[in-house]
C-alpha positions as semicolon CSV with decimal commas, in nm:
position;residue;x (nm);y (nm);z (nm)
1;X;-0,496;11,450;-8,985
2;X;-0,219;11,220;-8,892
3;X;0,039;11,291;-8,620
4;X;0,393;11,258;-8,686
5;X;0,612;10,985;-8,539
6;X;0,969;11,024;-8,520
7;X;1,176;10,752;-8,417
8;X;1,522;10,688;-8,268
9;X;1,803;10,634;-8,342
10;X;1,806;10,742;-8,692
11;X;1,585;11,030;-8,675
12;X;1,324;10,827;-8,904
13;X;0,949;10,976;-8,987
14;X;0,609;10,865;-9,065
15;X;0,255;10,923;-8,994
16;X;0,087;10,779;-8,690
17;X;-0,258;10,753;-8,684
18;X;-0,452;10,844;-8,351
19;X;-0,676;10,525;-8,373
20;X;-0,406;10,260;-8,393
21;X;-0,111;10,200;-8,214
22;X;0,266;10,345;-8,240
23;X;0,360;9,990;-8,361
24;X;0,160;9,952;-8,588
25;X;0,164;10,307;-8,748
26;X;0,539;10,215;-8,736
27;X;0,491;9,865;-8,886
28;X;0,263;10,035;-9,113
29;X;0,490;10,271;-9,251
30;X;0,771;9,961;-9,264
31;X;0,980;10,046;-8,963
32;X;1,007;9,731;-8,753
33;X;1,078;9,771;-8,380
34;X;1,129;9,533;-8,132
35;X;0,791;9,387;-8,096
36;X;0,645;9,025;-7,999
37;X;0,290;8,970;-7,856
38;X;0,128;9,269;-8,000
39;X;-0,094;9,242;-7,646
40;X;0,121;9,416;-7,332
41;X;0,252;9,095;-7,234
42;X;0,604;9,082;-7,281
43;X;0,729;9,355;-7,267
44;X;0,938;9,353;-7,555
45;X;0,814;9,662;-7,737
46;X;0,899;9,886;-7,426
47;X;1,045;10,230;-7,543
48;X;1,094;10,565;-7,453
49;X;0,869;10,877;-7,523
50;X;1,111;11,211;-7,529
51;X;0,859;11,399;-7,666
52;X;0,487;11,416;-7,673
53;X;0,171;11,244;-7,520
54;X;0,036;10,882;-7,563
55;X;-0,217;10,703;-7,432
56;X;-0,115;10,423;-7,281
57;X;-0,403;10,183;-7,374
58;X;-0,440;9,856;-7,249
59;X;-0,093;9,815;-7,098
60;X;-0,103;9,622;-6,763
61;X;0,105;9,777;-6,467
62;X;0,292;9,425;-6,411
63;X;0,422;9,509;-6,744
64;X;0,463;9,898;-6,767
65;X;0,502;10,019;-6,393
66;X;0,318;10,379;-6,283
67;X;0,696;10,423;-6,208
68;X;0,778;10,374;-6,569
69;X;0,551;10,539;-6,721
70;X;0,625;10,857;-6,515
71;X;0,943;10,817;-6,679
72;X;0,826;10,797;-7,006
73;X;0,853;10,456;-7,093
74;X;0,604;10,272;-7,278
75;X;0,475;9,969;-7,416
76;X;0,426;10,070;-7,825
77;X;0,247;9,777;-7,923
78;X;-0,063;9,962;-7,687
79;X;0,005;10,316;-7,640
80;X;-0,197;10,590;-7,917
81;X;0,001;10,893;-7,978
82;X;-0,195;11,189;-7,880
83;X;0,036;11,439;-7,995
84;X;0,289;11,466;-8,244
85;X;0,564;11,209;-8,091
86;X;0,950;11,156;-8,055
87;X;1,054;10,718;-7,939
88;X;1,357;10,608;-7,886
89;X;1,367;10,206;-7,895
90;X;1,661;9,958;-7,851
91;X;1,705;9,872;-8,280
92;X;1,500;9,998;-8,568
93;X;1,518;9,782;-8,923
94;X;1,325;9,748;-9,231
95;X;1,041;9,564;-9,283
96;X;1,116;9,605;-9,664
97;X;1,416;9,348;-9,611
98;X;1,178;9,081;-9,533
99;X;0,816;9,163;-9,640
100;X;0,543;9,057;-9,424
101;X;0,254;8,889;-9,666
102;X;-0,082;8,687;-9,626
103;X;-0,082;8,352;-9,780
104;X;-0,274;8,024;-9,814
105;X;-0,080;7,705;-9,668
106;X;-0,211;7,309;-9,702
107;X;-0,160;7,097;-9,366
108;X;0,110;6,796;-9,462
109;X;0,169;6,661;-9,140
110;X;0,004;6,596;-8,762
111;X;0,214;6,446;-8,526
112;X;0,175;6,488;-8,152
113;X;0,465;6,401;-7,926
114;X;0,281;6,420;-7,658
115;X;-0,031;6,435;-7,544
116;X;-0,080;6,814;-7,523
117;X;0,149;6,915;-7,805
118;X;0,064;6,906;-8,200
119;X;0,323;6,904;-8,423
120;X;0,183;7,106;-8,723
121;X;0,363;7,071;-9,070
122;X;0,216;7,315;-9,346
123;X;0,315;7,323;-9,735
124;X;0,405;7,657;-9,871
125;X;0,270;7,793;-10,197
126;X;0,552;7,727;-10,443
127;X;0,534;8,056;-10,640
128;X;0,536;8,310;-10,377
129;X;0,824;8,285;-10,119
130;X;0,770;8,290;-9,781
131;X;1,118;8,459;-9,618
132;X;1,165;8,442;-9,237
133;X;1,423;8,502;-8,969
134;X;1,474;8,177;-8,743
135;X;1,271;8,249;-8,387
136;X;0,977;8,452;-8,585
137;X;0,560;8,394;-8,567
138;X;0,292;8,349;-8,776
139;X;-0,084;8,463;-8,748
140;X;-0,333;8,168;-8,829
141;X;-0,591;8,413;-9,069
142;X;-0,941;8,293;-8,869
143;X;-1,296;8,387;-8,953
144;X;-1,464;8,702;-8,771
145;X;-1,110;8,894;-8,772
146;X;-0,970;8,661;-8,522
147;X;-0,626;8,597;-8,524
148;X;-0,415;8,314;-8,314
149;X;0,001;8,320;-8,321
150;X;0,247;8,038;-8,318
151;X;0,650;8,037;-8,351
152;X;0,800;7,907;-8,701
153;X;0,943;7,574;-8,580
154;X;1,206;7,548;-8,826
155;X;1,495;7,751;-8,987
156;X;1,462;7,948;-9,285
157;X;1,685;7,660;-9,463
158;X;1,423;7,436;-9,478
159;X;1,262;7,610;-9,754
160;X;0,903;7,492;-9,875
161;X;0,781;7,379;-9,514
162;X;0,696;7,534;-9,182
163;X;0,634;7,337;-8,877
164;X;0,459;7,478;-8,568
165;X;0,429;7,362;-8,197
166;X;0,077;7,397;-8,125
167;X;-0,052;7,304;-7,730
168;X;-0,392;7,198;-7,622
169;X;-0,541;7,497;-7,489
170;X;-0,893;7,343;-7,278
171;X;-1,166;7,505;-7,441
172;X;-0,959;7,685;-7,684
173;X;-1,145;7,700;-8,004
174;X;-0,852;7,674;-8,252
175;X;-0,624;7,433;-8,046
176;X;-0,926;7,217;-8,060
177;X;-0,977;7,213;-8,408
178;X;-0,636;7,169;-8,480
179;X;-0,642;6,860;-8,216
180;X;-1,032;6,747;-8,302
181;X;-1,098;6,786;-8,655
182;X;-0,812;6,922;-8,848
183;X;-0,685;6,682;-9,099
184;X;-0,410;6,675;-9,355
185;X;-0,487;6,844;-9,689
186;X;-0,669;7,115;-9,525
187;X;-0,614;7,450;-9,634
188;X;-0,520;7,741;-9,390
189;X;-0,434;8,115;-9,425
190;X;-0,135;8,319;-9,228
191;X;0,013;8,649;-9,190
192;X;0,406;8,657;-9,130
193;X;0,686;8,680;-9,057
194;X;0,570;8,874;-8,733
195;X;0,779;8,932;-8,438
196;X;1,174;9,071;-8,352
197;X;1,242;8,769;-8,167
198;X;1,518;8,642;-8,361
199;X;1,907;8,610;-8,269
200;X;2,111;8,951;-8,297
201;X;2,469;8,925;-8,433
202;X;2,736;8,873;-8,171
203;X;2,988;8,707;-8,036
204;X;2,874;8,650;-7,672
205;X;2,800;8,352;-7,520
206;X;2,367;8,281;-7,565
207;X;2,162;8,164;-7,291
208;X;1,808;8,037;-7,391
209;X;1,557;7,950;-7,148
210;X;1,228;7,827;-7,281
211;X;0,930;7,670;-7,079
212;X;0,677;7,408;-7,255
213;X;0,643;7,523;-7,642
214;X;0,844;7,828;-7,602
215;X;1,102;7,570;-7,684
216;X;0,957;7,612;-8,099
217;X;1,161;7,925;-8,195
218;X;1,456;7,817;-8,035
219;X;1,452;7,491;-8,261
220;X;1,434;7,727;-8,546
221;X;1,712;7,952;-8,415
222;X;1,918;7,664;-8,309
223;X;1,891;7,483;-8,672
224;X;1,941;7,762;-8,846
225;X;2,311;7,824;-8,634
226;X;2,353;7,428;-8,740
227;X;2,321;7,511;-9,107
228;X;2,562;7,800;-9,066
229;X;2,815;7,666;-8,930
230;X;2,827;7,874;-8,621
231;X;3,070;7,858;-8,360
232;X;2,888;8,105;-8,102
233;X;2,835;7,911;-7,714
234;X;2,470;7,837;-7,706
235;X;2,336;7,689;-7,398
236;X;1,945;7,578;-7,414
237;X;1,756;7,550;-7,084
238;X;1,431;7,380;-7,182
239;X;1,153;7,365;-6,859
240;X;0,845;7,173;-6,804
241;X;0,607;7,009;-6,557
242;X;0,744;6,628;-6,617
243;X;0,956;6,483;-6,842
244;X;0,686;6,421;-7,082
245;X;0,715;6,770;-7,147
246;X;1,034;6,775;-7,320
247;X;0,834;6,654;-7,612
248;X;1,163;6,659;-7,864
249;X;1,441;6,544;-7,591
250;X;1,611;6,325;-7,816
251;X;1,660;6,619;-8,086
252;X;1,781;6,877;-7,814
253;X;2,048;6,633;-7,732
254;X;2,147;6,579;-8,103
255;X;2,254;6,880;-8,094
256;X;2,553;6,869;-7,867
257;X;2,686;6,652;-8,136
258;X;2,585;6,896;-8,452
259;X;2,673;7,234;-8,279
260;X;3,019;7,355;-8,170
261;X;2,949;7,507;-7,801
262;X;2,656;7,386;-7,722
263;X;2,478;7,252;-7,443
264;X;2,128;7,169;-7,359
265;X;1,976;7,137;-7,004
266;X;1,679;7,002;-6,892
267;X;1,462;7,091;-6,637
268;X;1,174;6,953;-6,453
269;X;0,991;7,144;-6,224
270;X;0,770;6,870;-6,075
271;X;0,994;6,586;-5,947
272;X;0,953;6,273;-6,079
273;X;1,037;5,901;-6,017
274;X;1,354;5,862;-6,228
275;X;1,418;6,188;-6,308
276;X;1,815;6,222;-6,243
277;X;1,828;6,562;-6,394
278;X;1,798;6,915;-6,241
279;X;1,498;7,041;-6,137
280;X;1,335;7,336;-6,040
281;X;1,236;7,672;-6,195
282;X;1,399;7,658;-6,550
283;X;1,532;8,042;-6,557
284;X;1,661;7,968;-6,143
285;X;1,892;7,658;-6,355
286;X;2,020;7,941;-6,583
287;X;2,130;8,167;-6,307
288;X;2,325;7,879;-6,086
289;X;2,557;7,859;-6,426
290;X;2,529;8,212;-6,512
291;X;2,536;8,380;-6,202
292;X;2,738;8,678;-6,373
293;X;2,511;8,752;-6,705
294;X;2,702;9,093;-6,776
295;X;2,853;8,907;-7,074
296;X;2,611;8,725;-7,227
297;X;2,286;8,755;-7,441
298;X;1,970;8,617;-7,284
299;X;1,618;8,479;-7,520
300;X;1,320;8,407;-7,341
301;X;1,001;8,230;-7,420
302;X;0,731;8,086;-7,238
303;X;0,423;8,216;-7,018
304;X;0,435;8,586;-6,929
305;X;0,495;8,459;-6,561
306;X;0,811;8,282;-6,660
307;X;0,882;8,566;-6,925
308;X;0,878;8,824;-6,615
309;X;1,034;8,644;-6,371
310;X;1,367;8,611;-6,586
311;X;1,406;8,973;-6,702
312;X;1,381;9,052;-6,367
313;X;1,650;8,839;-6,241
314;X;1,844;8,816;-6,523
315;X;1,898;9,242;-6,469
316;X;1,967;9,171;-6,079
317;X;2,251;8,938;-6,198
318;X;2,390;9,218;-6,439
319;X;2,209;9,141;-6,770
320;X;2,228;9,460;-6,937
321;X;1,845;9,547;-7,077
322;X;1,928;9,535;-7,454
323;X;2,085;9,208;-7,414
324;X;1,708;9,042;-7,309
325;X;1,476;8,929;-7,595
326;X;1,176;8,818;-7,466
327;X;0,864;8,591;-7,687
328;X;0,562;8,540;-7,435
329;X;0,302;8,295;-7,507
330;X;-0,006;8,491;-7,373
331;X;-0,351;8,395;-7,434
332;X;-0,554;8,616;-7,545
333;X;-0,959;8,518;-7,668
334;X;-0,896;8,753;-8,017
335;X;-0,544;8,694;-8,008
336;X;-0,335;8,413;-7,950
337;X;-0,438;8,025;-7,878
């Protein structure tokens, strides 16, 4: 027999089965909540438990603290209820709004600007619409149950297409394959939208800071404010290793020319000959304009390291907690390549 999850605010109910997690019984039931690597890494699905008992699963303490969880925080997206339970998370929505659905998708396009990163452009079947919010994932459908997740590229104007920002993982099985052997025509399946990393209605000023790839949804988000119209202050902090890294440069600064407000800043973090920009860790650049972040809204992604560092410092510089969205590009061998 099924436990019962209720979840705030908004007092809503559903079932939540003992064998899977909160999120998913959630998801299940089509309640999103704030949610994005499904694996303990980011942090983003990080609630509170006012009533019952979970187990907390596979959630890592430099994720969920002991000193969290004796406050009844939790990470959804691993704890099992064990007991009837009452959450309270930042936002709840509808998955109903924008269904999440398996479908089949035929590779147009492999380009790789540079020598790590594939540029993946897949066809979408033209009689069953694919709907997205701009900053969203995908699952790649793979044999033996596996699964591996990329950020939609693009915004949800470009209708027909989705382009992906795949990086050479050594010894990855599906980021060699895509880089090895995958060839236009091929046929692929998904699951998606996934994911509540997407921009949030506001007026304040938005800081992005993305390291390597984690620079894929923010294309999507930032296109999508393009086709809009929008007149919000968007400034993009975009980190790598060398300026090779900064695979789409040329685009990013585009922008400044396309989008009312907006700014885009590089950053290297290994100094290199000829490199007059700034340098550094990319969320440190963010925080020597934004010392004062008690006004703005802050979107992460990247590696968990960079991911963690940020929300950390971001609060110590007055980032309210609701305010940080977070994607983190972990790696995980049934997960994510």
């Amino acid at each position: 027999m099924p436990f019962k999850l209720t979840i705030n605010p908004g007092a809503h109910e559903c079932d939540a089965d003992a064998q899977q997690s909160v999120l998913q019984s959630a998801l299940d039931a089509g309640y999103m909540l704030p949610y994005g690597c499904r694996d303990g890494a980011c942090g983003s699905c990080k609630g509170r438990v006012t009533e019952g008992r979970i187990d907390h699963g596979r959630a890592s303490e430099n994720t969920l603290s002991l000193a969290e969880r004796a406050d009844g925080l939790a990470l959804f997206c691993c704890a099992k209820p064990l007991t009837d339970l009452t959450i309270e998370v930042r936002e709840v929505r509808r998955t109903t709004d924008i269904p999440i659905k398996k479908l089949p998708c035929r590779v147009q396009k492999l380009e790789r600007p540079a020598p790590d990163v594939m540029v993946l452009t897949l066809k979408l079947p033209a009689n069953d619409q694919f709907r997205f919010l701009a900053g969203q994932y995908i699952d790649f459908l793979l044999a033996g149950g596996k699964r591996r997740s990329f950020s939609i590229a693009n915004s949800p104007e470009r209708s027909g297409e989705m382009e992906l920002h795949i990086r050479l993982v050594p010894g990855g099985e599906f980021t060699e394959h895509v880089f090895n052997t995958l060839k236009e025509r091929d046929i692929l399946r998904f699951e998606g939208p996934l994911g509540s990393f997407f921009l949030r209605e506001d007026a304040k000023p938005v800081v992005m800071v993305a390291g390597g790839t984690g620079f894929a949804p923010m294309k999507g988000i930032i296109e999508h404010l393009i086709a809009e119209g929008a007149q919000r202050p968007v400034t993009l902090y975009w980190g790598a290793r060398d300026r090779q890294g900064l695979y789409m440069y040329e685009l990013a600064e585009q922008w400044t020319e396309q989008l009312p407000g907006f700014k885009f800043v590089p950053v290297i973090s290994d100094s290199t000959d000829g490199w007059n920009g700034r340098t550094g860790l990319v969320h440190k650049a963010a925080l020597e304009d934004f010392p004062d972040m008690t006004g703005v809204q802050a979107y992460v992604c990247g590696a968990p390291v960079m991911v963690d560092a940020a929300r950390a410092d971001f609060a110590a510089a007055g980032l309210p907690e609701a305010e940080f969205f977070a994607d983190s590009f972990s790696f995980s061998a049934d997960t994510v390549s």
